[in-house]
Biopython code that builds the backbone (N, CA, C, O; Angstrom):
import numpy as np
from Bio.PDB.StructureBuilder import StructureBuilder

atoms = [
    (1, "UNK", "N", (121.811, 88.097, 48.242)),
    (1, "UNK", "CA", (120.551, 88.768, 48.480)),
    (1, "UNK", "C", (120.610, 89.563, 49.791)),
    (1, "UNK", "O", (120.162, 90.709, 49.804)),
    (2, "UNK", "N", (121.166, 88.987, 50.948)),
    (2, "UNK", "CA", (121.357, 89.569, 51.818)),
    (2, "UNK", "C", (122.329, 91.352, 52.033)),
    (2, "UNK", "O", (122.101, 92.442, 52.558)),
    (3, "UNK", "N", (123.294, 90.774, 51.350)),
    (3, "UNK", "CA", (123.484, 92.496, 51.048)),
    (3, "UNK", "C", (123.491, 92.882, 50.761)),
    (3, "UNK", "O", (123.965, 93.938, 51.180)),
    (4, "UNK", "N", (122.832, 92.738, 49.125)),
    (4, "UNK", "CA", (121.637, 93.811, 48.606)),
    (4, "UNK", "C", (120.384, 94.416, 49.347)),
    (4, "UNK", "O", (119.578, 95.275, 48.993)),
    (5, "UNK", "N", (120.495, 93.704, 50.445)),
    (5, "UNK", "CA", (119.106, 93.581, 51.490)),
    (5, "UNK", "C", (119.747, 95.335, 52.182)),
    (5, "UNK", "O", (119.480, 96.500, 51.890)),
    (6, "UNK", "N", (120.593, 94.732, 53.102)),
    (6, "UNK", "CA", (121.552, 95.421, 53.717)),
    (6, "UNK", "C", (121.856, 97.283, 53.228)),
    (6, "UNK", "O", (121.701, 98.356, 53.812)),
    (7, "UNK", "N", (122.388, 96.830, 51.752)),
    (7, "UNK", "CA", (123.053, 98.521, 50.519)),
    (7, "UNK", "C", (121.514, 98.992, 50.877)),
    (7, "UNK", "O", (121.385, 100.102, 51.395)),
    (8, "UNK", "N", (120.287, 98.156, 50.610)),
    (8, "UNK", "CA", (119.103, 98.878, 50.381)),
    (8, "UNK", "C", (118.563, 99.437, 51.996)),
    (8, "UNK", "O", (117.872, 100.451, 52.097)),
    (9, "UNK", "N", (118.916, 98.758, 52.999)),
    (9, "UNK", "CA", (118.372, 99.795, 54.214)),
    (9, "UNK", "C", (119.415, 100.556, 54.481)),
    (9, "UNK", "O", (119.051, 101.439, 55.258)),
    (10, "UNK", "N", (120.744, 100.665, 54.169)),
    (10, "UNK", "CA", (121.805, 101.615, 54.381)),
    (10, "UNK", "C", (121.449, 103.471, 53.678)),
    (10, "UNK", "O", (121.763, 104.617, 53.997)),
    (11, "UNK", "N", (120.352, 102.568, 52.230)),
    (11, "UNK", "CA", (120.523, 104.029, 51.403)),
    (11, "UNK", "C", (118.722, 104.277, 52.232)),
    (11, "UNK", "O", (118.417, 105.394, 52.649)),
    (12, "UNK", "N", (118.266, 103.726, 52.284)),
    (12, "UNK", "CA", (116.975, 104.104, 53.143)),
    (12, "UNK", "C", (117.138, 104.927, 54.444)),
    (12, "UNK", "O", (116.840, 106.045, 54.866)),
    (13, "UNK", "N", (117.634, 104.035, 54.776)),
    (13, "UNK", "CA", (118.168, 105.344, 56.261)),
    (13, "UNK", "C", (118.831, 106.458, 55.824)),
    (13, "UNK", "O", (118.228, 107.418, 56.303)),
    (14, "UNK", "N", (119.815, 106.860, 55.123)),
    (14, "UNK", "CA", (120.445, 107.939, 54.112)),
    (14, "UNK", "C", (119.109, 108.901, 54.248)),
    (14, "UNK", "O", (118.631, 109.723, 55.029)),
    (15, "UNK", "N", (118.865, 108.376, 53.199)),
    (15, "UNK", "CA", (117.025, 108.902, 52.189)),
    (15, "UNK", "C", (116.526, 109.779, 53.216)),
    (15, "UNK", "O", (116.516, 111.009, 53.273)),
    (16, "UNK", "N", (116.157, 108.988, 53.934)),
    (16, "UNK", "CA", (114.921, 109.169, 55.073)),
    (16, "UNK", "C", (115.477, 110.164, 56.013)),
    (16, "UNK", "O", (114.962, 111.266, 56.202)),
    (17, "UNK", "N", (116.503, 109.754, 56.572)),
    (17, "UNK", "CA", (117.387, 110.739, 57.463)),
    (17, "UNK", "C", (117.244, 112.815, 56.881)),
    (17, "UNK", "O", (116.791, 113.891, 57.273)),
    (18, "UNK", "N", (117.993, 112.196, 55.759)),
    (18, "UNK", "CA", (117.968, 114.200, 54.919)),
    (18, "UNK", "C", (116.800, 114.297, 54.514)),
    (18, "UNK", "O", (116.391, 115.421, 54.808)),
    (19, "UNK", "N", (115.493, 113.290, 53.616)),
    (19, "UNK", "CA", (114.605, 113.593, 54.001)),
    (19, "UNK", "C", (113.573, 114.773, 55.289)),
    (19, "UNK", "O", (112.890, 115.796, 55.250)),
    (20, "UNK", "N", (114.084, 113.727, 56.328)),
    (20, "UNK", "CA", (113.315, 114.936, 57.761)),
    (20, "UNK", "C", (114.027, 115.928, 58.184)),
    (20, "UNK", "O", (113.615, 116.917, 58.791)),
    (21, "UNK", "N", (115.116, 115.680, 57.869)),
    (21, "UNK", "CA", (116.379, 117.495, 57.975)),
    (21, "UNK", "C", (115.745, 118.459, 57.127)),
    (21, "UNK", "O", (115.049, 119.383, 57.549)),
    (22, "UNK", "N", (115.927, 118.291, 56.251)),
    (22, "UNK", "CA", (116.024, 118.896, 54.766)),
    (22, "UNK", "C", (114.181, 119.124, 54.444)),
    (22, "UNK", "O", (113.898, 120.099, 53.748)),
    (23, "UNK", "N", (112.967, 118.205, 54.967)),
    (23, "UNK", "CA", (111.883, 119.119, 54.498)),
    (23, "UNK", "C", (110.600, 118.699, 55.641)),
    (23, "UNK", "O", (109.394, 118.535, 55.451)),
    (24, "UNK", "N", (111.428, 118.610, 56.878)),
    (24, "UNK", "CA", (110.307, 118.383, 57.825)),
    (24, "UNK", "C", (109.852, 117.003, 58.061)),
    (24, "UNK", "O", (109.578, 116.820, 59.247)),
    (25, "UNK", "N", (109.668, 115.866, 57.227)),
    (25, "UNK", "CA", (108.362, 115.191, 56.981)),
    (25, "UNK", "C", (109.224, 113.639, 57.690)),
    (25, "UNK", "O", (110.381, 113.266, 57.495)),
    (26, "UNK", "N", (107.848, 112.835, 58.757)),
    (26, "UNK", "CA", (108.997, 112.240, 59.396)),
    (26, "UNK", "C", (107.478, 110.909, 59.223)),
    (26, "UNK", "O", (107.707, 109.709, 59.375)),
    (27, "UNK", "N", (106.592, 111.236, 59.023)),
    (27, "UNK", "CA", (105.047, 110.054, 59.043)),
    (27, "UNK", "C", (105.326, 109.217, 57.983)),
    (27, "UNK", "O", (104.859, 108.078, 57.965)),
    (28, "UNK", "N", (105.967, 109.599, 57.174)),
    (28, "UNK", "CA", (106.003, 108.337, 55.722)),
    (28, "UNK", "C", (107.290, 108.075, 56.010)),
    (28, "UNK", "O", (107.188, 106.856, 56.148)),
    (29, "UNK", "N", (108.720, 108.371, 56.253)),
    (29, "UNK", "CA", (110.178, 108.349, 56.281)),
    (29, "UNK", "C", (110.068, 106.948, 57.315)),
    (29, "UNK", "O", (110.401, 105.805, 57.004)),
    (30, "UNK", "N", (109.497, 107.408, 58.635)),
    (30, "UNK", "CA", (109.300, 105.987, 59.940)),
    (30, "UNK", "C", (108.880, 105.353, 59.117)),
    (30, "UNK", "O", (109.779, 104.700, 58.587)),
    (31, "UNK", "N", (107.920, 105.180, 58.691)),
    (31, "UNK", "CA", (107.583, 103.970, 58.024)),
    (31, "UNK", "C", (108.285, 103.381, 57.153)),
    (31, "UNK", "O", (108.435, 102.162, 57.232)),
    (32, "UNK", "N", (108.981, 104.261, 55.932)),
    (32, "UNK", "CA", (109.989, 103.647, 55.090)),
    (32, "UNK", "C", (110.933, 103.118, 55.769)),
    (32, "UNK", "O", (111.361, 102.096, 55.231)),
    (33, "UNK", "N", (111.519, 103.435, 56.889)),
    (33, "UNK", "CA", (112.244, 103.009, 57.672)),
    (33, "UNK", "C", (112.458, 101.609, 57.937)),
    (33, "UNK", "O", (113.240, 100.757, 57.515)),
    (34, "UNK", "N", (111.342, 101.647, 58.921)),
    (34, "UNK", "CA", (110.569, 100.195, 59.691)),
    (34, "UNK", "C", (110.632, 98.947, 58.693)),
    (34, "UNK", "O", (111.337, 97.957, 58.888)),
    (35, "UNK", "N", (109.646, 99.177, 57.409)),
    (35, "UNK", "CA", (109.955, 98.649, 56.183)),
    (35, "UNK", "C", (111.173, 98.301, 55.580)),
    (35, "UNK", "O", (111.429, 97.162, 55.189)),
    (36, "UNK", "N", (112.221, 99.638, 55.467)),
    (36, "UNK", "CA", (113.104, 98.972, 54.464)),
    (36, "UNK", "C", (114.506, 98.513, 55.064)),
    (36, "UNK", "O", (115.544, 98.066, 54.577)),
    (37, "UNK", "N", (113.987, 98.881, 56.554)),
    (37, "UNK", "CA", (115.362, 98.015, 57.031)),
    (37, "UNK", "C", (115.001, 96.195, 57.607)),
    (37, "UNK", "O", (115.804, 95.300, 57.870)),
    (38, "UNK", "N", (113.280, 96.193, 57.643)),
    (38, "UNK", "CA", (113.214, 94.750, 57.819)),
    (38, "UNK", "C", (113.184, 93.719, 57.081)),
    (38, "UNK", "O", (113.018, 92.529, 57.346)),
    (39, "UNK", "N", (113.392, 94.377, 55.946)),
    (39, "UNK", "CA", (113.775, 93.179, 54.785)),
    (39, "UNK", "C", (115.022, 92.158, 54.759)),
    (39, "UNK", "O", (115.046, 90.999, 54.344)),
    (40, "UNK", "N", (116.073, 92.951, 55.337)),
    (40, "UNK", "CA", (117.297, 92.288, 55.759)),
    (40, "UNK", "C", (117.101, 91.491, 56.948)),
    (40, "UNK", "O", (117.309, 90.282, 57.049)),
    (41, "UNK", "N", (116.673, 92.297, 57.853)),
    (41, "UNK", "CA", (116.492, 91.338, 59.063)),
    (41, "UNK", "C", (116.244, 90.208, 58.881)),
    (41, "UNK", "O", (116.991, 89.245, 59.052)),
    (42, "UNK", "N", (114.802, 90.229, 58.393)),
    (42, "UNK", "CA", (114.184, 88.776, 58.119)),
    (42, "UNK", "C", (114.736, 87.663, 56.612)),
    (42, "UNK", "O", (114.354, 86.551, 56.248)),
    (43, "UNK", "N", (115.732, 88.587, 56.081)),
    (43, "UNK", "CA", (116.437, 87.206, 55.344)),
    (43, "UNK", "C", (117.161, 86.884, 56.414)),
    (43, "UNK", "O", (116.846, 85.797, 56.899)),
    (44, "UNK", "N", (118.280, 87.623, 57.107)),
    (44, "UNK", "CA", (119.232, 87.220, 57.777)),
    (44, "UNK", "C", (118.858, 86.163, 58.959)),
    (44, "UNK", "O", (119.598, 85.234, 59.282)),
    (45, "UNK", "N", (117.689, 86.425, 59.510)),
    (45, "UNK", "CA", (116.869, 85.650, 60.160)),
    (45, "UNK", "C", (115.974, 84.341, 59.749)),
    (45, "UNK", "O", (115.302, 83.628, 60.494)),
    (46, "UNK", "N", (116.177, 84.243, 58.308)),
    (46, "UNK", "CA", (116.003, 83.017, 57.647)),
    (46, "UNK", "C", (116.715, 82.041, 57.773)),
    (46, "UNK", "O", (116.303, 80.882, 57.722)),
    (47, "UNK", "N", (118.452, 82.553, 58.041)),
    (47, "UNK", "CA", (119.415, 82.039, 57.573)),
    (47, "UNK", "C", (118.946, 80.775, 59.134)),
    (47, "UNK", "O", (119.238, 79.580, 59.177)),
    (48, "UNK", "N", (118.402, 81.344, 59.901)),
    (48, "UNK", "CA", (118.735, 80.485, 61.539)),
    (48, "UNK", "C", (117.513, 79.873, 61.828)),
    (48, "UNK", "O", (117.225, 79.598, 62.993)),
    (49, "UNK", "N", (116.536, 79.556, 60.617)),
    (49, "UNK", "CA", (115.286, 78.862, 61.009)),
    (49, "UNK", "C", (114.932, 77.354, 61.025)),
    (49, "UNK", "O", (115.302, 76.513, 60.205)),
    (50, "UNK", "N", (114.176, 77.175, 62.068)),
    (50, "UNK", "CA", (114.280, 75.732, 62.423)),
    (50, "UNK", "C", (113.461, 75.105, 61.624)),
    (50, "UNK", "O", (112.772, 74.248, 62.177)),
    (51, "UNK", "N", (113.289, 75.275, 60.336)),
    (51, "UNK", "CA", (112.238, 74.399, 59.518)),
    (51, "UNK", "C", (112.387, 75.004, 58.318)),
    (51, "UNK", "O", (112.891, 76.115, 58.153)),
    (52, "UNK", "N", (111.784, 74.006, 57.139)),
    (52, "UNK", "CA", (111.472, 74.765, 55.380)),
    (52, "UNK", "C", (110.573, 75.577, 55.966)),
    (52, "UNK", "O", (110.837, 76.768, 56.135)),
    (53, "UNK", "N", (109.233, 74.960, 56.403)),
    (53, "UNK", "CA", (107.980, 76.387, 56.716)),
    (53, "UNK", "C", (108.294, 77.579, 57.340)),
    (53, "UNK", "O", (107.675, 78.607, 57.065)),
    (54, "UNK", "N", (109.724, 77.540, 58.633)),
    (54, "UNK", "CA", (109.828, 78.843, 58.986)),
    (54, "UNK", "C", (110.892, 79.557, 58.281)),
    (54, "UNK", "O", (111.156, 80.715, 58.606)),
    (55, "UNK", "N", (111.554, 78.932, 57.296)),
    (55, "UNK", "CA", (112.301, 79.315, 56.319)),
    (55, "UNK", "C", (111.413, 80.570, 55.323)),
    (55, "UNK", "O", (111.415, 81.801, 55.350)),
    (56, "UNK", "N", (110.734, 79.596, 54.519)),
    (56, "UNK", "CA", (109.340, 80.280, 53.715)),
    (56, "UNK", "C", (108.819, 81.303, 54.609)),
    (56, "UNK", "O", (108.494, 82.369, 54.086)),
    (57, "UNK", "N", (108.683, 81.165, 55.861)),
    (57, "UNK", "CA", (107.705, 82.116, 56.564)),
    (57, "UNK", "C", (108.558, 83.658, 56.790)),
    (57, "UNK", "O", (108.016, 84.762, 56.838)),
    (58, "UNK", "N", (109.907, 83.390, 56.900)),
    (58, "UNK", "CA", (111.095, 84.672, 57.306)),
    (58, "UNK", "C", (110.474, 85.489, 56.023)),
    (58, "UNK", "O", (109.733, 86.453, 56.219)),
    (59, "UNK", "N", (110.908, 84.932, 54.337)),
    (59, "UNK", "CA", (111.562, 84.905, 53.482)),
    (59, "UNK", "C", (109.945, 85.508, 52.994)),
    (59, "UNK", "O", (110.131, 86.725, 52.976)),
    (60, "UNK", "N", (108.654, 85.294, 52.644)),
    (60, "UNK", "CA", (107.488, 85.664, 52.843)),
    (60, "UNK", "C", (107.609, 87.109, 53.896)),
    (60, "UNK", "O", (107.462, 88.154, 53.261)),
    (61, "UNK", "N", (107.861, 87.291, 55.435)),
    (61, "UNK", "CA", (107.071, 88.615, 55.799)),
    (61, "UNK", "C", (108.451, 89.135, 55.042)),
    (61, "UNK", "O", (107.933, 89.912, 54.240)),
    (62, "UNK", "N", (109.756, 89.201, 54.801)),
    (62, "UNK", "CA", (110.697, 89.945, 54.223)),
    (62, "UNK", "C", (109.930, 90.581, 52.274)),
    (62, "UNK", "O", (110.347, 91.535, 51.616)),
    (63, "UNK", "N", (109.220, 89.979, 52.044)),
    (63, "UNK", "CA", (108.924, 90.476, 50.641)),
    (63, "UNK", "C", (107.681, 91.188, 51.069)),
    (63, "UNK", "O", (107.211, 92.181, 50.512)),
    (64, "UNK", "N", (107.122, 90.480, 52.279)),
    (64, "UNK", "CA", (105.798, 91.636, 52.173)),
    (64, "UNK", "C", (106.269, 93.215, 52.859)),
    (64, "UNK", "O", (105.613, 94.236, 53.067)),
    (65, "UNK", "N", (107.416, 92.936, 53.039)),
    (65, "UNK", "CA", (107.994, 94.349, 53.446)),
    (65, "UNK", "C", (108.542, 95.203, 52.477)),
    (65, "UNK", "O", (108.704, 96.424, 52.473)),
    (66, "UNK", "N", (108.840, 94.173, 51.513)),
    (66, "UNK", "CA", (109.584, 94.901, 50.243)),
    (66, "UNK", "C", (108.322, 95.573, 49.480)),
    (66, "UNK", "O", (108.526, 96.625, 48.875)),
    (67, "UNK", "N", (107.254, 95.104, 49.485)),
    (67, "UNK", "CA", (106.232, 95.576, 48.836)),
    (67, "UNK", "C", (105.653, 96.374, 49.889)),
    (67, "UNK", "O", (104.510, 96.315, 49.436)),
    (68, "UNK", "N", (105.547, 96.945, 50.741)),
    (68, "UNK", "CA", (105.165, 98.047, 51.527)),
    (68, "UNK", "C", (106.143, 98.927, 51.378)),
    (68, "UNK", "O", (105.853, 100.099, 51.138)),
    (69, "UNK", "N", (107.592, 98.484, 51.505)),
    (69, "UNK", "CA", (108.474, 99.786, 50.958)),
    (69, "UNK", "C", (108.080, 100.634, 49.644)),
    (69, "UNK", "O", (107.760, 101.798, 49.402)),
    (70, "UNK", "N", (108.263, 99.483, 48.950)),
    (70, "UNK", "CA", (107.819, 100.000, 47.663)),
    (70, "UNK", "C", (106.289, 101.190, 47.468)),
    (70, "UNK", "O", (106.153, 102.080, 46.628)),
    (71, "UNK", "N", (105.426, 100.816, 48.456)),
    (71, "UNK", "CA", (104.115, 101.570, 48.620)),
    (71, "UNK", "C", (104.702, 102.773, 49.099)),
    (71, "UNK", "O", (104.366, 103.816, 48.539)),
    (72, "UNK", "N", (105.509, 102.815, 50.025)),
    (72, "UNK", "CA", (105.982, 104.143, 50.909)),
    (72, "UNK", "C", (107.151, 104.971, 50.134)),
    (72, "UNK", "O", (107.445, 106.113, 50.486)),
    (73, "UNK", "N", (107.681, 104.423, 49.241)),
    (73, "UNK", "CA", (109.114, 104.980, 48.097)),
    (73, "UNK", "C", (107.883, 105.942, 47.356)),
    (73, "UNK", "O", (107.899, 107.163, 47.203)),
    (74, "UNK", "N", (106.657, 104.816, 46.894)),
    (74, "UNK", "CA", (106.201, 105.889, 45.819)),
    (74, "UNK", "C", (105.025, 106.757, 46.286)),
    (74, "UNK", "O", (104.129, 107.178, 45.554)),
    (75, "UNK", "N", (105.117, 106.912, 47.251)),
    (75, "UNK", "CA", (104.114, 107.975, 47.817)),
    (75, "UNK", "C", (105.149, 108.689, 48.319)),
    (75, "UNK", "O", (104.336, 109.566, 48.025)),
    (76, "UNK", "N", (106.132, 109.233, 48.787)),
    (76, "UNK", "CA", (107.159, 110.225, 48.654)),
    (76, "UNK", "C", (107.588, 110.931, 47.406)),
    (76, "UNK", "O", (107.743, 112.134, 47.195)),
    (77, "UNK", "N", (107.756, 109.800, 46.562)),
    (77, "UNK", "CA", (107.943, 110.792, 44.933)),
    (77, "UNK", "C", (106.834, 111.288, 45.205)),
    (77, "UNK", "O", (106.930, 112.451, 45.596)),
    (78, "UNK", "N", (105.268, 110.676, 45.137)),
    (78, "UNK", "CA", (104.427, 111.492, 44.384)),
    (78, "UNK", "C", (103.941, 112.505, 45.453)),
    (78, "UNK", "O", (103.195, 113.399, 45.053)),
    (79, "UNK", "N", (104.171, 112.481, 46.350)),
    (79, "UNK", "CA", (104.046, 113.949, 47.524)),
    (79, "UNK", "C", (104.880, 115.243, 46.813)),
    (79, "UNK", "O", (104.316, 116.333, 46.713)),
    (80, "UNK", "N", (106.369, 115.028, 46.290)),
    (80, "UNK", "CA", (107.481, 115.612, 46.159)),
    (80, "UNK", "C", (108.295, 115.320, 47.343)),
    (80, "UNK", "O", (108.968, 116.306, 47.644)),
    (81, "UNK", "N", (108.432, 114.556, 47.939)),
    (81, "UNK", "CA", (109.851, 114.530, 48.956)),
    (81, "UNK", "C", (110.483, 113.674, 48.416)),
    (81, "UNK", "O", (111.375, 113.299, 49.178)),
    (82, "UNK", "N", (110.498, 112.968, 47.150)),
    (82, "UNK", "CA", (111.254, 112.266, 46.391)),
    (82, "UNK", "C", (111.948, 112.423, 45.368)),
    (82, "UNK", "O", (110.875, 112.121, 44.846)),
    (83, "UNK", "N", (112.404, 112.529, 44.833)),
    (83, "UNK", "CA", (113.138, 113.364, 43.458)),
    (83, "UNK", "C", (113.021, 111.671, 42.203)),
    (83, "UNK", "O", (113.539, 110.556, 42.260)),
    (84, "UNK", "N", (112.074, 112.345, 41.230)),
    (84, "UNK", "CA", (111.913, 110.666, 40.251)),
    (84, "UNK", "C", (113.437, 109.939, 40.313)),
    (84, "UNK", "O", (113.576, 108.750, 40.600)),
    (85, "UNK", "N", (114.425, 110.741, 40.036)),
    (85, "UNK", "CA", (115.604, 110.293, 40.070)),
    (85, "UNK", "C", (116.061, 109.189, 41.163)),
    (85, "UNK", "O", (116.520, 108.084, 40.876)),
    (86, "UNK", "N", (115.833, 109.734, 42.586)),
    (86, "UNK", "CA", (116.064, 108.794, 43.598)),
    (86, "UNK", "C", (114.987, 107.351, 43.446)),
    (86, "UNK", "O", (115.229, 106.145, 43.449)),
    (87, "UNK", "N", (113.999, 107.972, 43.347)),
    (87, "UNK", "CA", (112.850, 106.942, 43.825)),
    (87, "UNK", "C", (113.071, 105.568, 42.537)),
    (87, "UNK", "O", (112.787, 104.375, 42.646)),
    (88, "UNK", "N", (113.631, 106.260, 41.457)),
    (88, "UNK", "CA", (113.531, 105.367, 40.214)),
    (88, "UNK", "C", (114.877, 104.327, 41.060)),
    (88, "UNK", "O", (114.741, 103.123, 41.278)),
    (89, "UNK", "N", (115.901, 105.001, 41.366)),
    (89, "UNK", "CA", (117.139, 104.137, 41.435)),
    (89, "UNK", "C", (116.316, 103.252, 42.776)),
    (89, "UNK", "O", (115.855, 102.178, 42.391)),
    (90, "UNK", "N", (116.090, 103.547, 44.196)),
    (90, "UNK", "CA", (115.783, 102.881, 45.367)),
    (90, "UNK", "C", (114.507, 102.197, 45.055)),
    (90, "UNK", "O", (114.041, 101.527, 45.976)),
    (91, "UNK", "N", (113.729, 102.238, 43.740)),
    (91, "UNK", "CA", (112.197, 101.571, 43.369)),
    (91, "UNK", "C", (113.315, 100.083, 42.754)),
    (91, "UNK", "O", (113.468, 99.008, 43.335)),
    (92, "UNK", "N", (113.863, 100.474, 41.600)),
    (92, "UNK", "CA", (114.668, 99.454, 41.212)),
    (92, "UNK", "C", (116.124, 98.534, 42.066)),
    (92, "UNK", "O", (116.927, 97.875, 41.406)),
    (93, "UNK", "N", (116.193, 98.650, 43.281)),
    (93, "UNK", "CA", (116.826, 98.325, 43.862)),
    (93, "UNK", "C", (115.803, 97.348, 44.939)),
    (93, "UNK", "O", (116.054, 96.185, 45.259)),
    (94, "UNK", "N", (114.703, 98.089, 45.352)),
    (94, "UNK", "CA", (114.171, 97.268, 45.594)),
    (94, "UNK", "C", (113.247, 95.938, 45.345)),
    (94, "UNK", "O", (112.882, 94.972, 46.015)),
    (95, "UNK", "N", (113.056, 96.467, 43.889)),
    (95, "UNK", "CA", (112.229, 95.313, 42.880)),
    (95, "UNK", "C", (113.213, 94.483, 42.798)),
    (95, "UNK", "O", (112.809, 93.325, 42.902)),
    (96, "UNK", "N", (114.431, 94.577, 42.645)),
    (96, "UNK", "CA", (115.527, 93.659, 42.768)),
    (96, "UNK", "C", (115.637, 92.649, 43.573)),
    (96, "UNK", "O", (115.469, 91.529, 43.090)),
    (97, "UNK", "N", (115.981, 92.803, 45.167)),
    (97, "UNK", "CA", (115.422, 92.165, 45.503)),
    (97, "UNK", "C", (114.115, 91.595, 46.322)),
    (97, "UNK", "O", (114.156, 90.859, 47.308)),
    (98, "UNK", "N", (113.122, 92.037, 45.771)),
    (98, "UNK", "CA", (111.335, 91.726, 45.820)),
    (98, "UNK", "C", (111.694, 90.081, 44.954)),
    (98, "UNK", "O", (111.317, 88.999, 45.405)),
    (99, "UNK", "N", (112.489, 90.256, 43.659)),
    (99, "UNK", "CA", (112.101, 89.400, 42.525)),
    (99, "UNK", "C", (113.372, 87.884, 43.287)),
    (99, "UNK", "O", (113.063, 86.697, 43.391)),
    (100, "UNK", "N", (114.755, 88.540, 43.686)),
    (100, "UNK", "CA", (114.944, 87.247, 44.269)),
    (100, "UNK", "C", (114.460, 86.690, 45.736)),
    (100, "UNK", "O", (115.044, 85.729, 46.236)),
    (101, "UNK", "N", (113.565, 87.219, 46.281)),
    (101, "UNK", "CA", (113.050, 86.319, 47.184)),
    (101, "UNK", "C", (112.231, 85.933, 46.825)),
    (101, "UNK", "O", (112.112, 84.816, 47.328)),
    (102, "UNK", "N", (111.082, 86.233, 45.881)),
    (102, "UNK", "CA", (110.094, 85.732, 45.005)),
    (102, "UNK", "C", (110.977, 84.601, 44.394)),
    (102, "UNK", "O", (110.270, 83.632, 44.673)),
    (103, "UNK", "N", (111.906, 84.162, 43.835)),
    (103, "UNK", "CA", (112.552, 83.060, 43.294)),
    (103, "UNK", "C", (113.315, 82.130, 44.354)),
    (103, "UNK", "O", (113.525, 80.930, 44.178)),
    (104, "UNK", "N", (113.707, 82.890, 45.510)),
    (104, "UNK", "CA", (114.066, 81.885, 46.599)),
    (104, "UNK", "C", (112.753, 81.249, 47.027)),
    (104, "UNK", "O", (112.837, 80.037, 47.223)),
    (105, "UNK", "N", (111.504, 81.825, 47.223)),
    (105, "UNK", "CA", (111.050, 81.041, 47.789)),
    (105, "UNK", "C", (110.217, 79.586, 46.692)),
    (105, "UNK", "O", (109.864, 78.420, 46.867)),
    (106, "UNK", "N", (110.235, 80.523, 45.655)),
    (106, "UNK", "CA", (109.592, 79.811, 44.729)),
    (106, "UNK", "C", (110.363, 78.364, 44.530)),
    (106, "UNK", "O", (109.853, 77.474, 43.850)),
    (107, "UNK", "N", (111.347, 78.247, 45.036)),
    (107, "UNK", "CA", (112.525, 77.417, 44.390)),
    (107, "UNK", "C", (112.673, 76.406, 45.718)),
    (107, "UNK", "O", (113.156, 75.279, 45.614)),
    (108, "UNK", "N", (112.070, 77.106, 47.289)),
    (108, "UNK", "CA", (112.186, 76.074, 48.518)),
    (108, "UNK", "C", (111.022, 75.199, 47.970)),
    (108, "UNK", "O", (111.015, 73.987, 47.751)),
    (109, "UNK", "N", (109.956, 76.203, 47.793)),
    (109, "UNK", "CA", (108.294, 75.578, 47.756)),
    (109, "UNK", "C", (108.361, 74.385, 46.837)),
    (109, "UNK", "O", (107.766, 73.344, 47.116)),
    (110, "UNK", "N", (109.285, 74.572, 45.433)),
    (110, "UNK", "CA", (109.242, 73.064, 44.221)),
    (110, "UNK", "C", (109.869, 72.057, 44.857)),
    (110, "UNK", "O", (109.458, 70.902, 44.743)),
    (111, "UNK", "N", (111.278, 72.474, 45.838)),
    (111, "UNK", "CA", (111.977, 71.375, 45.939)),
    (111, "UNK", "C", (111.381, 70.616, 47.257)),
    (111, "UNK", "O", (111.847, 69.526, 47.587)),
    (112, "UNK", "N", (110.224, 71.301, 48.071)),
    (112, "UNK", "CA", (109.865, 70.601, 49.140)),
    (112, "UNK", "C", (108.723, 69.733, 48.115)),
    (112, "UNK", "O", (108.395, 68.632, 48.558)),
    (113, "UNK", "N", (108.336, 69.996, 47.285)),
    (113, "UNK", "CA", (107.463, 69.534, 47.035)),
    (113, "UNK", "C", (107.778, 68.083, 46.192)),
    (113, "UNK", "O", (106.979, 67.172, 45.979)),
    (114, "UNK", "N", (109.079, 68.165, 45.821)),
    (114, "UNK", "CA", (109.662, 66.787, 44.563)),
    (114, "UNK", "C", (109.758, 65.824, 45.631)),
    (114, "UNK", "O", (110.117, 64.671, 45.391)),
]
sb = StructureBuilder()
sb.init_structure("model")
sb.init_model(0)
sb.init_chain("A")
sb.init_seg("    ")
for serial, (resi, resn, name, xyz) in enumerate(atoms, 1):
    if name == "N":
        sb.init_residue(resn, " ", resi, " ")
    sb.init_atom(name, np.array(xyz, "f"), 0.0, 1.0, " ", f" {name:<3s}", serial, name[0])
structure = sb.get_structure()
């Protein structure tokens, strides 16, 4: 998950970068930014947490970032600084992993709970 985390802020910064070369626009790109490179952070920063709760808690703000990316991917397509093509591949890359940290955490939360 982690470096799927990782491929996905590598092609974000890409994106975003020729993005503001290529058509000016830098108010939604920062933000995709900020967003889609802290998704990695905060798994990788899971990896070193002193508890299940601050485990859950990394692994939680990392998806609520994935779902703000996701807000900021598709308001670039639908501006036009997105091409459906890109946004479809970096939308599905990121639902990717949205869905396994949604199952990592789902999977700390049962076993703290047995």
């Amino acid at each position: 998950m982690l470096e799927k985390a990782k491929d996905f802020a590598v092609e974000i910064v890409e994106i975003c970068n020729l993005i503001k070369k290529e058509k000016r626009e830098s108010v939604m790109t920062n933000q995709l930014i900020r967003s889609g490179t802290s998704i990695g952070a905060n798994i990788h920063e899971s990896k070193y947490a002193h508890s299940t709760a601050d485990f859950v808690s990394k692994m939680q703000i990392a998806l609520k970032e994935c779902y703000e990316s996701e807000y900021w991917l598709e308001l670039l397509n639908r501006t036009g600084y997105l091409s459906d093509t890109r946004y479809k591949s970096l939308n599905n890359n990121c639902g990717a992993i949205r869905r396994m940290l949604i199952s990592s955490i789902n999977t700390v939360k049962n076993n703290k709970e047995s």
